[in-house]
N, C-alpha and C positions, 0 to 999 in steps of 0.2 A: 292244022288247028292246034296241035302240041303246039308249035314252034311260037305260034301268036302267043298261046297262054305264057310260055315260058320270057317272051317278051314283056308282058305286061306283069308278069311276076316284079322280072329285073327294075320295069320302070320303077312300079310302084316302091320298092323297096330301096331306090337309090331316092324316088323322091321322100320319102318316109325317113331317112338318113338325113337328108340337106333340111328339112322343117325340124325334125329334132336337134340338130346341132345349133340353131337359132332360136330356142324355145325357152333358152335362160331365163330368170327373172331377174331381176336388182330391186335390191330395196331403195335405189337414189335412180336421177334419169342420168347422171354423171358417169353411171356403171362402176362407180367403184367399193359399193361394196355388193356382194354375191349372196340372192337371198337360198338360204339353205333354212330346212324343215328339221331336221334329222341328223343325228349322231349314230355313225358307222359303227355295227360291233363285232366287227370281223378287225382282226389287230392285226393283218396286213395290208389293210384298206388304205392307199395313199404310202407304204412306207418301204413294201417291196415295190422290184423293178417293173415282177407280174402283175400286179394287181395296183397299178396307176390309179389315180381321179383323174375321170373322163369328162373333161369340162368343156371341150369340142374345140370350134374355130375361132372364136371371139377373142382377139390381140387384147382385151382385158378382164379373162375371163380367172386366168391365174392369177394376176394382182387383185382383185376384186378378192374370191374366195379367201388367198391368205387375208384380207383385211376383215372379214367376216367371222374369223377364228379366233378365241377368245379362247386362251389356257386357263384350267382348270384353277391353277395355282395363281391367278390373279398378275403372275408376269407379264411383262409386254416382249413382242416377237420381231422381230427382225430379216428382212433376207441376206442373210452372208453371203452367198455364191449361188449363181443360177446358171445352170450349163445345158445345152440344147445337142439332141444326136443328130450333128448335120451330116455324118456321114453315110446313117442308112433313111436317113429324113422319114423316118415314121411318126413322127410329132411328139416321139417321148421328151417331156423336160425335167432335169433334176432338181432341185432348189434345196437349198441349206440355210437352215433356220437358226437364228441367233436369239439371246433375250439378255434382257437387262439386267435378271439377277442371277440368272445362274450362266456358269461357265457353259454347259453342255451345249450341244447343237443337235438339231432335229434334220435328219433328210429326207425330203418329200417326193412323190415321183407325181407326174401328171400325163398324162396324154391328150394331144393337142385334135387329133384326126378323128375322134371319135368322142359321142358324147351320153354318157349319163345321169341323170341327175345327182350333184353332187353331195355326198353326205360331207360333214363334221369329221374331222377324222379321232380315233381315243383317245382319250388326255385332255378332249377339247370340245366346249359348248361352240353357240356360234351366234351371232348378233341380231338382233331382231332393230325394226323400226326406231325405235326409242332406243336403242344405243347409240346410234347416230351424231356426228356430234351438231350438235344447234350452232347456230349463227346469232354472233351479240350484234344486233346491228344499231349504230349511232342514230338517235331520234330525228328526222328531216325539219321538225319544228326548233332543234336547238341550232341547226345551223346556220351561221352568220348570213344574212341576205342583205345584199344590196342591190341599187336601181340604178341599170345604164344611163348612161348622160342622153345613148342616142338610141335608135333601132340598130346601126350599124356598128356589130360588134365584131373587131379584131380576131386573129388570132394567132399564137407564136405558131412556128413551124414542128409539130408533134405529131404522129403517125395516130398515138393514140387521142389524141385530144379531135383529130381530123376525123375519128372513127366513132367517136362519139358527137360530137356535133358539127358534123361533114366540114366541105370542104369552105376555108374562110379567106379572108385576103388577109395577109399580111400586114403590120406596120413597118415603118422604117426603122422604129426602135421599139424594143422587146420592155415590157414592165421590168423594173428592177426593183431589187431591196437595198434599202435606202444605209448604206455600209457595207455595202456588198455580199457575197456569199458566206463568208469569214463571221460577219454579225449575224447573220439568218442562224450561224451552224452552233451559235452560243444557246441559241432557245431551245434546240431541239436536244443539244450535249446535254443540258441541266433535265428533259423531260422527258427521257427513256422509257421503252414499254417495259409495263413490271411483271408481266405474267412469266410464271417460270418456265412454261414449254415454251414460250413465245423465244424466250433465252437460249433457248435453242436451237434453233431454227436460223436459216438460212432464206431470204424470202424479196422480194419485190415489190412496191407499192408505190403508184402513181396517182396525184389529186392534183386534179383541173380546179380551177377558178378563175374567176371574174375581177380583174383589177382594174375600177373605173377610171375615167379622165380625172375624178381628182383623186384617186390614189386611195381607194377604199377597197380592202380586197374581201370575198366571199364568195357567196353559190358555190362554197366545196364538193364537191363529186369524186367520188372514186372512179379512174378510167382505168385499171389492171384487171383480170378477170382470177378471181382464188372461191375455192368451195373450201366446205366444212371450217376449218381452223382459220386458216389462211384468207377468208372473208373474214373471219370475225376479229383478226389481225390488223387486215385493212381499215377495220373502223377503227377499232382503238387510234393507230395513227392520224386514222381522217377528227377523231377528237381531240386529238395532240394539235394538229395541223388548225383547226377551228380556234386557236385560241392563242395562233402566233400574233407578234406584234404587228400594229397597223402601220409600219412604217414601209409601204411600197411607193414608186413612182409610178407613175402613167406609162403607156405606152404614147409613139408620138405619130404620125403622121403630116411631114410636112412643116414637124414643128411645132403641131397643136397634138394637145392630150386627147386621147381619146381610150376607148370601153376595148379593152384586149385578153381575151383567154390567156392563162397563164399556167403553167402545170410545174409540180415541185415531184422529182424521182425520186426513191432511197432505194437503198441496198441496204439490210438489217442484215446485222451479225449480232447476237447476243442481247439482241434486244434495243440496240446502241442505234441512234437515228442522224446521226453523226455524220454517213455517207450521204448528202442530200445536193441535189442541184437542180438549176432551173433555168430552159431557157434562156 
C-alpha cells in the first residue's frame, strides 16, 4: 500500500510539473509578448545564476518575457549575446542585454526546465494589453478594384500568391510593366516609407494583384505574413503600391490577353522600396 501511495505521489507531481510548465499566459495569440502581473522585489530575482526566471518549456517563452519588460528609465532593450549550458543541459540560459541609450549592459539568467510564474524583474515595469503595438491597416474601400474580363483568372508562378488563392493555371506570358522593371523602380525611388522605425528595419513585403486582359491592375492584397509593426508596415507599402502607375500589359495566352494574378516583392532597407520585382 506505501509503494502504491508513493507512486501516485510521483505521478501526480510529475503531472502537476508538465500542466504547470504550459500554464503561461500571452497577452497576443502570436506569444510574443509574456503576460506578467508583478514586479519581483528580491534583487536577485533573474540577475544571479541562483536565482534564474523560471519560464519553463516554451521555445518562446524567453523572447516573449524580455519583450514584455519595459525599463523604468524609458530606454529601449536589446539582446546582445545569449548563451545556452549545453554542457550540463539543465536549461540554464544567459542573455545580455543592451539599450539604446546607455552604454551599460544588463545579464539575465532564466531556466528553461522549470517553471514559475514570471515576475518583472527590478529596474523594470512590464506591458500590459494596451502597450501592444496596434496595426494601421489600409482601408479595403480605398483599394483600387477592377472587373475580370472573364471567370477564368490566370496566374504568375508564386508559392505565395498559390497559397493565397490556391493553385491556378499559368499564362504563356506573365503581365508586364509597360518600360520594364527599370520604370516601375522610378515610382517607388520617389515614394519611400517615411516612418522613422520603419527606417530602420530590415523586412519583406509581398502584394498580389489582378492585372486584367486590358491591362488595368488592382485588387491589391498583401500575401506576406508580419504582426505588430511589420503588418502595419505592409500596409503603408500596400498604399504606396495602390497608387502606382497604370501602365501594365496583359498577360497572354495563346496570344490573347487575358485576367492574371500578378505579385510585386521588396526587400526594404531603410525604408527605400527600390529593391522591387515581379514575376
Amino acid at each position: 500500500m506505501t509503494i502504491l501511495k508513493k507512486i501516485f505521489a510521483l505521478t501526480f507531481l510529475v503531472t502537476t510539473i508538465t500542466t504547470t510548465a504550459f500554464n503561461q499566459e500571452y497577452l497576443d495569440t502570436g506569444k510574443r509578448y509574456m503576460k506578467l502581473t508583478e514586479v519581483s522585489t528580491d534583487k536577485t530575482y533573474g540577475f544571479e545564476i541562483k536565482n534564474p526566471i523560471k519560464v519553463g518549456s516554451d521555445e518562446k517563452a524567453i523572447g516573449a518575457y524580455l519583450n514584455s519588460l519595459k525599463p523604468l528609465d524609458g530606454d529601449r532593450l536589446h539582446i546582445g549575446d545569449m548563451k545556452f549550458d549545453y554542457k550540463n543541459q539543465n536549461g540554464l540560459t544567459m542573455v545580455v542585454l543592451t539599450f539604446e541609450e546607455k552604454k551599460e549592459t544588463a545579464t539575465i539568467y532564466f531556466l528553461t526546465t522549470q517553471f514559475n510564474q514570471p515576475k518583472a524583474i527590478i529596474g523594470y515595469s512590464f506591458k500590459t494589453i494596451d502597450d501592444l503595438p496596434k496595426v494601421t491597416v489600409f482601408p479595403a474601400d480605398s483599394i483600387v478594384k477592377v472587373n475580370a474580363c472573364s471567370q477564368t483568372i490566370y496566374s504568375v508562378d508564386d508559392f505565395l500568391v498559390k497559397e493565397k488563392f490556391g493553385e491556378l493555371t499559368k499564362p504563356t506570358t506573365n503581365p508586364t510593366f509597360s518600360g520594364g522593371l527599370d520604370e516601375l523602380k522610378k515610382y517607388f525611388i520617389a515614394n519611400p516609407l517615411t516612418d522613422e522605425k520603419a527606417k530602420q528595419m530590415i523586412f519583406r513585403v509581398s502584394i498580389a494583384f489582378v492585372v486584367t486582359c486590358d491591362g488595368k491592375a488592382g485588387n491589391f492584397v498583401i500575401v506576406t505574413k508580419g504582426k505588430g509593426d511589420l503588418a502595419t508596415y505592409a500596409n503603408h507599402v500596400l498604399a504606396i503600391v495602390n497608387k502606382m502607375p497604370q501602365n501594365w500589359q496583359p498577360a497572354t495566352v495563346d496570344g490573347k490577353p487575358v485576367d492574371c494574378y500578378q505579385v510585386l516583392n521588396f526587400s526594404l532597407t531603410n525604408g527605400q522600396l527600390d529593391k522591387v520585382s515581379f514575376r
